[in-house]
N, C-alpha and C positions, 0 to 999 in steps of 0.2 A: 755293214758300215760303209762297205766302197756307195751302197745306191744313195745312201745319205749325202755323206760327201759329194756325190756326183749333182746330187738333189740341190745342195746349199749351192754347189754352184753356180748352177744353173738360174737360180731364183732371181727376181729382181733386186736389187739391193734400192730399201729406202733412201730417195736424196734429200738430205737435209736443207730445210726450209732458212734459208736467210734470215739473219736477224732483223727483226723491221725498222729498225730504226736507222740501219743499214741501206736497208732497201726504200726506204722513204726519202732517205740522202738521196740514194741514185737516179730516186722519181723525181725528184727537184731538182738534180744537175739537168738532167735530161731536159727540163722545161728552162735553163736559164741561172737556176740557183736563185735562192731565197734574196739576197741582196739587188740581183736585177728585178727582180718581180715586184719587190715591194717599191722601188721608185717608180716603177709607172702608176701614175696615178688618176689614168682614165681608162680604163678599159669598158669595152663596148664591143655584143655579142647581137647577130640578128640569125635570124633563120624562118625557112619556110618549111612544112609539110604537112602531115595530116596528124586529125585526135581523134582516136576510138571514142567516143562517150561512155559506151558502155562498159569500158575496163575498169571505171572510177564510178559505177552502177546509175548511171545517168542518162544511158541510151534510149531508143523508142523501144526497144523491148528486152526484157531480161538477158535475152540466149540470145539474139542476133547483133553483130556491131553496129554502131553508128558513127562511119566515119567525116569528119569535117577536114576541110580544108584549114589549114592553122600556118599564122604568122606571128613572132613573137622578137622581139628586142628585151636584152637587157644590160645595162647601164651600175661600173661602181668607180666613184670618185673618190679623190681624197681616203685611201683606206677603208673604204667603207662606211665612211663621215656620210653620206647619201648614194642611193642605190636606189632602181629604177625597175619596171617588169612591165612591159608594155606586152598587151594578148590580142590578136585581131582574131577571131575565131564564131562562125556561124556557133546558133542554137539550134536544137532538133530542128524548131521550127523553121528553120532557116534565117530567121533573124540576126542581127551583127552585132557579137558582143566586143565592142573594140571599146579597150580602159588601158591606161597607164597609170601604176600601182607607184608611187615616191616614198619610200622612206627613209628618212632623218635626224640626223641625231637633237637635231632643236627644233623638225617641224614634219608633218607627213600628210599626203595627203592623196587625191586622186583625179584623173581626168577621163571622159566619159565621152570621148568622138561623139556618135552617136546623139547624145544628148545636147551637145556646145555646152558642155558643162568642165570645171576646170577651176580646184581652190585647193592651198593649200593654208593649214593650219596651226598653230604652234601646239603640235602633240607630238614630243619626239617618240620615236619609236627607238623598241629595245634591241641592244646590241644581236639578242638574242636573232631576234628576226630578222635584221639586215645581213647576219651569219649566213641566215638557211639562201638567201637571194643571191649571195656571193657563192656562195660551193658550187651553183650551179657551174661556173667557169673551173675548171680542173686547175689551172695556176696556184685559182686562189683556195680552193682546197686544199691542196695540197702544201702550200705554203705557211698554212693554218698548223695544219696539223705538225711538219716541222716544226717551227715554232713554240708546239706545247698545247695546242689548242685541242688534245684529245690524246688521254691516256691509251697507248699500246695492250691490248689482251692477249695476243694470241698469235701467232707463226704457223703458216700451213703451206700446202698445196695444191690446186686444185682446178682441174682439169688441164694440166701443163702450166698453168700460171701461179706466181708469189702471191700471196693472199694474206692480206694483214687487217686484224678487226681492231679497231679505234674505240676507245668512249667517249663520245662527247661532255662535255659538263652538264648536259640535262640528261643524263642515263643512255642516251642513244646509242647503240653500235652502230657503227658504217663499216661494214667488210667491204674493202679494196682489193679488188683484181688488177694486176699487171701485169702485160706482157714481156716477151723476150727481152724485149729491147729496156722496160723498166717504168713504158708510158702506162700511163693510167687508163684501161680495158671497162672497168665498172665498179660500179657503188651498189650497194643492197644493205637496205635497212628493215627492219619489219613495223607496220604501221598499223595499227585499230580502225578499221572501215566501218562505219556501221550498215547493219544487216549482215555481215561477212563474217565479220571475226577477224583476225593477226593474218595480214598476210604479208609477204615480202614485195616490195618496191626496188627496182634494179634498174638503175641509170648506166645505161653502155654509151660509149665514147669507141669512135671507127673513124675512119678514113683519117691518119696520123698523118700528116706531110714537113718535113723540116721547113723552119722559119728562122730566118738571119738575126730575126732580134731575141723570139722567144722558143728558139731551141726546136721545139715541133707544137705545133697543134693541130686540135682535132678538128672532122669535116664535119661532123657532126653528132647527134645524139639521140637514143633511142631510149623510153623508157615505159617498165612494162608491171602491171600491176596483177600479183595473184598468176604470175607466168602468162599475161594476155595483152597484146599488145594495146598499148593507152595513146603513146606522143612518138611518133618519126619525125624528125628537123634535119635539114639540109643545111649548114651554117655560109649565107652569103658572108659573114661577114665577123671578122674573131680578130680585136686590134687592141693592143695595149696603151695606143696613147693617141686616142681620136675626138675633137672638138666633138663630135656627134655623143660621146657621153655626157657631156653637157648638160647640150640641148635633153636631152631624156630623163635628167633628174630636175629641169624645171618644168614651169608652164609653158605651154604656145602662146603665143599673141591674142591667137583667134580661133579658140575652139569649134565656136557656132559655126563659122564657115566651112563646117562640115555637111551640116546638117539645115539644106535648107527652111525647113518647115518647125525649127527646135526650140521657135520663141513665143509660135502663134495656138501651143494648148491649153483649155481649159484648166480648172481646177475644181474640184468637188470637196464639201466637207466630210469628214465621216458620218453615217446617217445615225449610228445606236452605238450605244456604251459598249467597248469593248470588253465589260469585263461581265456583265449579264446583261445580254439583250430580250431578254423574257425569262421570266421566273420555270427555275429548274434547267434552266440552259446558260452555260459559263461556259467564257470564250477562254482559253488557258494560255500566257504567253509566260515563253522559257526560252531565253535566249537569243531573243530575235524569233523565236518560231513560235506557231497556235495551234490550238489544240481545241477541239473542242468536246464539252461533258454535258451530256444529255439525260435528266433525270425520269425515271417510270417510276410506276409502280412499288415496284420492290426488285431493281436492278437500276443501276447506270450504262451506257452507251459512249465510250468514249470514238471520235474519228478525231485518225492520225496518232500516229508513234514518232512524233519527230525528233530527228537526233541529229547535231554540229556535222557538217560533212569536213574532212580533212585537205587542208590544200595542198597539191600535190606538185606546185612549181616550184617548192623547195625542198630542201636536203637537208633532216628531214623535210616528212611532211607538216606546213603550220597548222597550229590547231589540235594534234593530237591527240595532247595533252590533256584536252579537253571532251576526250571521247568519256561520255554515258553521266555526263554532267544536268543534260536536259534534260534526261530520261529519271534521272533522282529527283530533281524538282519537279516534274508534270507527276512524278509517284506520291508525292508527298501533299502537293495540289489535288492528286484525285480523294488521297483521303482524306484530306481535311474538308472536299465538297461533296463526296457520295455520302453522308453520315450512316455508316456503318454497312450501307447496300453495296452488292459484288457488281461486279465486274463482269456482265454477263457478255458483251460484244465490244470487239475494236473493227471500227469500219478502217481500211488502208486504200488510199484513194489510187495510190499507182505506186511501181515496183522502187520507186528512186528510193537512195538512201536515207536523204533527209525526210524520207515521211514516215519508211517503216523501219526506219534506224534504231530504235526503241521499242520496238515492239517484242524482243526476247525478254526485256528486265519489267513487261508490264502486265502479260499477260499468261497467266499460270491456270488448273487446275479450273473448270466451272466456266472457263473465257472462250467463244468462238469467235475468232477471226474469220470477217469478211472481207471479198479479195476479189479482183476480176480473175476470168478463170486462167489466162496467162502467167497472173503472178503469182499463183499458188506456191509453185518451187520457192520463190523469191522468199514469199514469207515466209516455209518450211525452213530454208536457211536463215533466217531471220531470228525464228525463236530460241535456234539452235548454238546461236548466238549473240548471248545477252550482254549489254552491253553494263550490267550493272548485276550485283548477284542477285538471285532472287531465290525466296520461302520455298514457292511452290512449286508442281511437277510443270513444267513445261510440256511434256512426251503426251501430256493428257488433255491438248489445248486443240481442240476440233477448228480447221481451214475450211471454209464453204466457198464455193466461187458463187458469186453475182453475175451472170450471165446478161441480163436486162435489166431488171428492177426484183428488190427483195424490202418487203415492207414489214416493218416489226412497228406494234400496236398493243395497247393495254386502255384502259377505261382511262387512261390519266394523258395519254400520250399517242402522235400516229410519226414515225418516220419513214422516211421512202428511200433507199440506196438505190443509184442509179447508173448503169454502165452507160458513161456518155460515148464508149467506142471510140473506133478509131479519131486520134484528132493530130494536128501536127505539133504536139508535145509528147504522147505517147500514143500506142496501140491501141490500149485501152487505156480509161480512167471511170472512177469510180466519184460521184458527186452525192450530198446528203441533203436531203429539201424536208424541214418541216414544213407541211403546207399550210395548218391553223395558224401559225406565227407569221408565214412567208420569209423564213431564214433559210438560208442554206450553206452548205461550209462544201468550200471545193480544194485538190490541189493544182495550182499550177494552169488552172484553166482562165483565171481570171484576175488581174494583178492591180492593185489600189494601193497610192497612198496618198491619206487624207490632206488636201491643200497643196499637195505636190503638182505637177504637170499631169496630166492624164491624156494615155496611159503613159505609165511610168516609159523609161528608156528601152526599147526596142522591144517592148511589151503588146505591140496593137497588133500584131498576126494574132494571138493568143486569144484579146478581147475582142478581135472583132471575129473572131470561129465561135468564142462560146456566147457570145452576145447571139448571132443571127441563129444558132443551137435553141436554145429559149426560147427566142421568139417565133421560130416554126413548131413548136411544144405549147407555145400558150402560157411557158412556167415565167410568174414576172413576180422576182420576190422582191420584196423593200428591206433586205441589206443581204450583200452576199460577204461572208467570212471566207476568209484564205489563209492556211501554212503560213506563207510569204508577206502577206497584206497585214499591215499597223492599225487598219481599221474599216471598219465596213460601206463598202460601195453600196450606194443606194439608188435607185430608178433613175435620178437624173444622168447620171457618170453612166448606168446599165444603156436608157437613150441614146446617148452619146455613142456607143460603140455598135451598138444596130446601125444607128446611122451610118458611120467610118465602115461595118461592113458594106451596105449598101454604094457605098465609091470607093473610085480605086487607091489600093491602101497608099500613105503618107508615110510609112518608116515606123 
């Protein structure tokens, strides 16, 4: 009895976890109190630092990072009446993807440095979404959620800090970390990545400093996907009531004087019907994305699993919602086009999400997956991860890698997979040339759209690697299909970008 007693005393005694509603007061005094927060009516957020690519499955190679340099502003007025997300951030390639994202409660729209391009349109955007762009500023999440704008679930503790899980009104939880002091430490939510599966997304909030008007804010913010780092931001700049949010939820004056050369490109028509450009081959589009079905013998051939990628600049992530949506429609497309023939191969052109994002809910039982030999893993976790339920066994779906070229052939049909190797979008990638037809379906290697500017916005490093690619190969089809592309480039638009390789590149 005394080792007992001596035992209980000894032990830690559980500390009782704050009530949250409590502690969400204290998180709100700390910032100002809901009353000061809510009359400022401009706030405006900027920072610098880098973005992993590949924590959001977007890098040049599955397992190594890709990190960019990243600049980013953002802008909420009036309550949330308009709200702004400006990203200045290199592509693998190195190209500039610099847009400012506006939306509106009477109008939304976008601006494209880069392009001199810059409209806004009367489509208001849902409350819902100007939500996810405002949380990014801790004020104003936090003021929300006060408020009422997210049912309390739960009181904890965790790892020395108060931890309280929210429900949003669209299902989401956001578990809140705070520290000592009461300031808000991190957000974690769980999000559907396709080829992944649920993983957690966690926004940390550091370098805290007191401020005269709004109590303390942060220096900056980190956020990490799947526990791997994604976005590090340095915040130059965190102000409640600045002309410069303004300027950020409208237009510039002068977009084009960005981009000197953004008025003088061509335009090409699309060359063949997108929806069959030769008998037994149908071009599949879902959602913004293509797919394509290649009829033999007595199998089908589909290349590309593509699935909605999630955006990951808000809280949650937009789009979610919408995970394994394309992957029901391109299933239900394949059977209404293969009449009654399997599903013998899915060609996967590179490891990114949006191509083999869908490939867990398509491919079952009798289906080999082709894959550069890098992305093998990618795809194993891909299947493993369906983004939509499916009939068949998964565990029984044979992964081949395509090392150079792998040609599948029948009396009715000849195809050619082709490892285009290393390029500066990925490590490898994988491209599909019928040569009797001269079609070919790539991802990401080659970007069109029909009657638009050519190449499209910060597109020409891309077209002008797989343009002079080709033409040292001799391969000159008359339409090339893409994931990405509304419609098929043809030899004129393919000239054009031989050419643009051959000088030096224009942006």
């Amino acid at each position: 009895m005394l080792l007992i007693l001596t035992w209980l005393a000894q032990a830690p005694v559980a500390r009782p976890a704050p009530d949250p509603r409590l502690l969400l007061d204290r998180a709100v005094t700390a910032l100002g109190g809901v009353d000061r927060i809510s009359r400022y009516e401009r706030w405006y957020v900027t920072g610098t630092g880098r973005e992993n690519l590949s924590a959001e499955l977007q890098g040049l190679s599955p397992s190594e990072p890709t990190y960019r340099p990243h600049e980013e502003r953002v802008a909420v007025v009036d309550g949330g009446r308009r709200v702004a997300w400006e990203r200045r951030t290199p592509r693998n390639d190195g190209s500039l993807r610099w847009r400012r994202f506006i939306q509106g409660a009477d109008s939304s729209g976008v601006v494209d440095w880069v392009a001199g391009y810059g409209a806004l349109r009367a489509n208001p955007a849902p409350m819902a979404s100007r939500l996810g762009l405002m949380r990014r500023i801790p004020h104003l999440l936090l003021a929300e959620l006060v408020s009422g704008g997210g049912a309390l679930a739960s009181r904890a503790h965790r790892g020395g800090r108060s931890v309280v899980a929210a429900t949003l009104p669209n299902g989401v939880v956001l578990t809140l970390g705070f520290d000592s002091r009461a300031l808000l430490s991190e957000v974690e939510y769980q999000v559907a990545m396709p080829g992944a599966g649920s993983l957690p997304v966690r926004w940390t909030w550091s370098a805290w400093r007191p401020d005269p008007n709004l109590g303390w804010v942060p220096g900056g913010h980190r956020i990490d996907v799947g526990g791997i780092l994604y976005q590090e931001v340095r915040y130059t700049s965190y102000q409640a009531e600045s002309d410069s949010a303004l300027t950020l939820v409208g237009l510039p004056s002068n977009p084009a004087r960005f981009l000197a050369t953004s008025n003088d490109r061509p335009t090409f028509p699309s060359v063949a019907p997108s929806g069959n450009p030769a008998p037994g081959v149908s071009i599949i589009s879902v959602r913004g994305l293509r797919a394509m079905l290649v009829e033999f013998a007595d199998h089908v051939v589909l290349v590309e699993a593509p699935e909605q990628h999630p955006g990951l600049e808000t809280i949650p992530a937009e789009g979610a919602a919408n995970h394994g949506g394309a992957t029901r429609e391109l299933k239900d497309r394949i059977a209404a086009l293969a009449g009654g023939k399997p599903l013998r191969y899915v060609v996967i052109t590179h490891h990114h999400d949006d191509h083999l994002g869908g490939l867990g809910g398509l491919a079952t039982t009798g289906t080999t997956v082709l894959v550069a030999p890098g992305h093998r893993q990618a795809a194993a976790r891909a299947l493993a991860a369906p983004p939509v339920p499916t009939d068949g066994d998964r565990t029984r779906v044979a992964i081949e890698p395509v090392a150079t070229r792998r040609v599948l052939a029948d009396s009715t049909r000849r195809m050619e997979i082709i490892n285009v190797g290393d390029n500066p979008h990925t490590t490898e990638n994988l491209m599909v040339w019928l040569p009797n037809e001269r079609i070919m379906f790539q991802g990401d290697l080659f970007y069109f759209e029909p009657d638009g500017p050519f190449p499209p916005s910060g597109r020409g490093t891309m077209n002008r690697f797989f343009a002079g690619w080709l033409e040292r190969r001799g391969i000159r089809p008359v339409a090339i299909y893409g994931v990405h592309n509304p419609g098929a480039a043809g030899a004129d638009a393919l000239r054009h970008a031989i050419t643009e390789a051959a000088t030096p590149p224009r942006g």
